[in-house]
C-alpha positions as semicolon CSV with decimal commas, in nm:
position;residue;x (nm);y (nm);z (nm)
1;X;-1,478;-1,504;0,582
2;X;-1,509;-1,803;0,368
3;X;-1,484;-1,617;0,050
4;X;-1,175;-1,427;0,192
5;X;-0,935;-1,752;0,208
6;X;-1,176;-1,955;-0,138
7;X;-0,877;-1,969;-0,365
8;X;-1,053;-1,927;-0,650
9;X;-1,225;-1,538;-0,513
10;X;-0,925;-1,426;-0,296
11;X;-0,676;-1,184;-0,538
12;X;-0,339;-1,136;-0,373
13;X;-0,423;-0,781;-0,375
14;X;-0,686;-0,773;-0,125
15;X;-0,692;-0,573;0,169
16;X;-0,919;-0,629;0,439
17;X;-0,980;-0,367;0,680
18;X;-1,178;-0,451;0,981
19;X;-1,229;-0,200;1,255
20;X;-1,259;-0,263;1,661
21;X;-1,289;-0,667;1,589
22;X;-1,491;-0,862;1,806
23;X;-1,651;-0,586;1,939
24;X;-2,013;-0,624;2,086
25;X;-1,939;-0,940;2,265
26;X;-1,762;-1,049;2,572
27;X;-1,428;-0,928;2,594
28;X;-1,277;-1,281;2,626
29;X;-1,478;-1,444;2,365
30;X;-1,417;-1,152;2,136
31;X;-1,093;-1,167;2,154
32;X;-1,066;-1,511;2,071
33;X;-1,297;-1,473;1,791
34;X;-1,083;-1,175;1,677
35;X;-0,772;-1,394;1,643
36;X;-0,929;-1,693;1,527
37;X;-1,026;-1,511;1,208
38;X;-0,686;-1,334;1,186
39;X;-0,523;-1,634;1,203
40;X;-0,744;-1,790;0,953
41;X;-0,652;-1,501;0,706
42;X;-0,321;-1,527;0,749
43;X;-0,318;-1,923;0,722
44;X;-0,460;-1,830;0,348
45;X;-0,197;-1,634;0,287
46;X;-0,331;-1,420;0,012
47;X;-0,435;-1,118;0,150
48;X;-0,267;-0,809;0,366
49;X;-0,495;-0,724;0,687
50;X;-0,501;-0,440;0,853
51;X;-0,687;-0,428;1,187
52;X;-0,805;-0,205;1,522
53;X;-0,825;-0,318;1,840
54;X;-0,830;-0,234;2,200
55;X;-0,791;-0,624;2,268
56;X;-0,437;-0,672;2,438
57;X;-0,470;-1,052;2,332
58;X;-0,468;-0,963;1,969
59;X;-0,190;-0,726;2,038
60;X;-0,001;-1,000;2,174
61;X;0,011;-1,191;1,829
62;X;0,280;-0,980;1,721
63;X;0,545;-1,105;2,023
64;X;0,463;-1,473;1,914
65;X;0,379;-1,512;1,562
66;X;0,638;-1,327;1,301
67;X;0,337;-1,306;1,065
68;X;0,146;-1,029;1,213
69;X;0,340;-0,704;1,291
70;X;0,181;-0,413;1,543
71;X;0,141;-0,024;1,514
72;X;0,015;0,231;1,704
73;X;-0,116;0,589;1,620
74;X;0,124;0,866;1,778
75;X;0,018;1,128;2,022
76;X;0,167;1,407;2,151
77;X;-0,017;1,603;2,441
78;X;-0,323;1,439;2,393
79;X;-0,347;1,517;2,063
80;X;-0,315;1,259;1,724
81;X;0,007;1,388;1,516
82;X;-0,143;1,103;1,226
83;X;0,190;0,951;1,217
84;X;0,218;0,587;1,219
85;X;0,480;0,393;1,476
86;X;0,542;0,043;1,447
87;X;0,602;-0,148;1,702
Protein backbone atom coordinates (compact mmCIF):
# COMPACT_ATOMS: atom_id res chain seq x y z
CA UNK A 1 0.00 0.00 0.00
CA UNK A 2 2.66 2.45 0.71
CA UNK A 3 4.15 2.29 -2.67
CA UNK A 4 0.59 2.66 -4.20
CA UNK A 5 0.00 6.43 -2.87
CA UNK A 6 4.61 7.21 -2.84
CA UNK A 7 4.37 9.98 -5.37
CA UNK A 8 7.35 9.34 -6.80
CA UNK A 9 6.23 5.13 -7.82
CA UNK A 10 2.44 5.75 -8.31
CA UNK A 11 1.80 6.50 -12.44
CA UNK A 12 -1.64 7.95 -12.99
CA UNK A 13 -2.24 4.97 -15.02
CA UNK A 14 -2.36 2.42 -12.44
CA UNK A 15 -5.04 0.16 -11.84
CA UNK A 16 -5.33 -1.78 -8.85
CA UNK A 17 -7.49 -4.68 -8.79
CA UNK A 18 -8.09 -6.32 -5.52
CA UNK A 19 -10.51 -9.17 -5.21
CA UNK A 20 -12.97 -10.13 -2.06
CA UNK A 21 -10.99 -7.37 0.25
CA UNK A 22 -10.62 -8.04 3.72
CA UNK A 23 -11.43 -11.38 3.37
CA UNK A 24 -10.06 -13.98 5.96
CA UNK A 25 -10.77 -11.86 8.93
CA UNK A 26 -13.70 -10.83 10.94
CA UNK A 27 -16.35 -9.47 9.00
CA UNK A 28 -16.40 -6.15 10.95
CA UNK A 29 -12.77 -5.63 11.11
CA UNK A 30 -12.48 -6.53 7.48
CA UNK A 31 -14.60 -4.31 6.43
CA UNK A 32 -13.09 -1.55 8.06
CA UNK A 33 -9.78 -2.54 6.90
CA UNK A 34 -11.29 -2.79 3.37
CA UNK A 35 -12.31 0.89 3.39
CA UNK A 36 -9.53 2.21 5.22
CA UNK A 37 -7.25 1.25 2.34
CA UNK A 38 -9.82 2.40 -0.28
CA UNK A 39 -10.00 5.49 1.18
CA UNK A 40 -6.34 5.80 1.45
CA UNK A 41 -6.11 5.17 -2.41
CA UNK A 42 -8.42 7.44 -3.24
CA UNK A 43 -6.98 10.24 -0.81
CA UNK A 44 -3.74 9.75 -3.29
CA UNK A 45 -5.61 10.35 -5.99
CA UNK A 46 -3.49 8.81 -8.66
CA UNK A 47 -4.78 5.65 -9.36
CA UNK A 48 -8.36 4.04 -10.65
CA UNK A 49 -9.45 1.00 -8.26
CA UNK A 50 -11.50 -1.46 -9.03
CA UNK A 51 -12.72 -3.77 -6.24
CA UNK A 52 -15.06 -7.07 -5.09
CA UNK A 53 -16.81 -7.36 -2.22
CA UNK A 54 -19.58 -9.02 -0.43
CA UNK A 55 -19.06 -6.30 2.43
CA UNK A 56 -22.35 -4.09 2.48
CA UNK A 57 -20.17 -1.42 4.42
CA UNK A 58 -17.91 -0.96 1.49
CA UNK A 59 -20.91 -0.90 -0.71
CA UNK A 60 -22.19 1.83 1.25
CA UNK A 61 -19.21 4.22 0.24
CA UNK A 62 -20.83 4.91 -2.89
CA UNK A 63 -24.24 6.66 -1.14
CA UNK A 64 -21.77 8.93 0.89
CA UNK A 65 -18.62 9.66 -0.79
CA UNK A 66 -19.01 10.91 -4.69
CA UNK A 67 -15.52 9.44 -5.20
CA UNK A 68 -16.24 5.83 -5.33
CA UNK A 69 -19.06 4.70 -7.72
CA UNK A 70 -20.77 0.91 -7.40
CA UNK A 71 -21.55 -1.91 -9.99
CA UNK A 72 -22.92 -5.05 -9.96
CA UNK A 73 -22.65 -8.13 -12.35
CA UNK A 74 -26.16 -8.86 -14.09
CA UNK A 75 -28.06 -12.06 -13.83
CA UNK A 76 -30.81 -13.34 -15.41
CA UNK A 77 -32.32 -16.76 -14.12
CA UNK A 78 -29.52 -17.56 -12.17
CA UNK A 79 -27.28 -17.28 -14.72
CA UNK A 80 -24.26 -14.32 -15.33
CA UNK A 81 -25.25 -12.43 -18.77
CA UNK A 82 -21.34 -10.64 -18.18
CA UNK A 83 -22.90 -7.35 -18.52
CA UNK A 84 -21.92 -4.69 -16.22
CA UNK A 85 -24.77 -2.36 -14.30
CA UNK A 86 -23.83 0.52 -12.41
CA UNK A 87 -25.40 1.47 -9.75
Amino acid sequence: LESLVDEDVVDPHFLVLLDEIGTGTDPSQGAALAQAILEELVNAGRTRVIVTTHYQRIKELALADTRFKIAAMEFVDNRPTYRLRMG
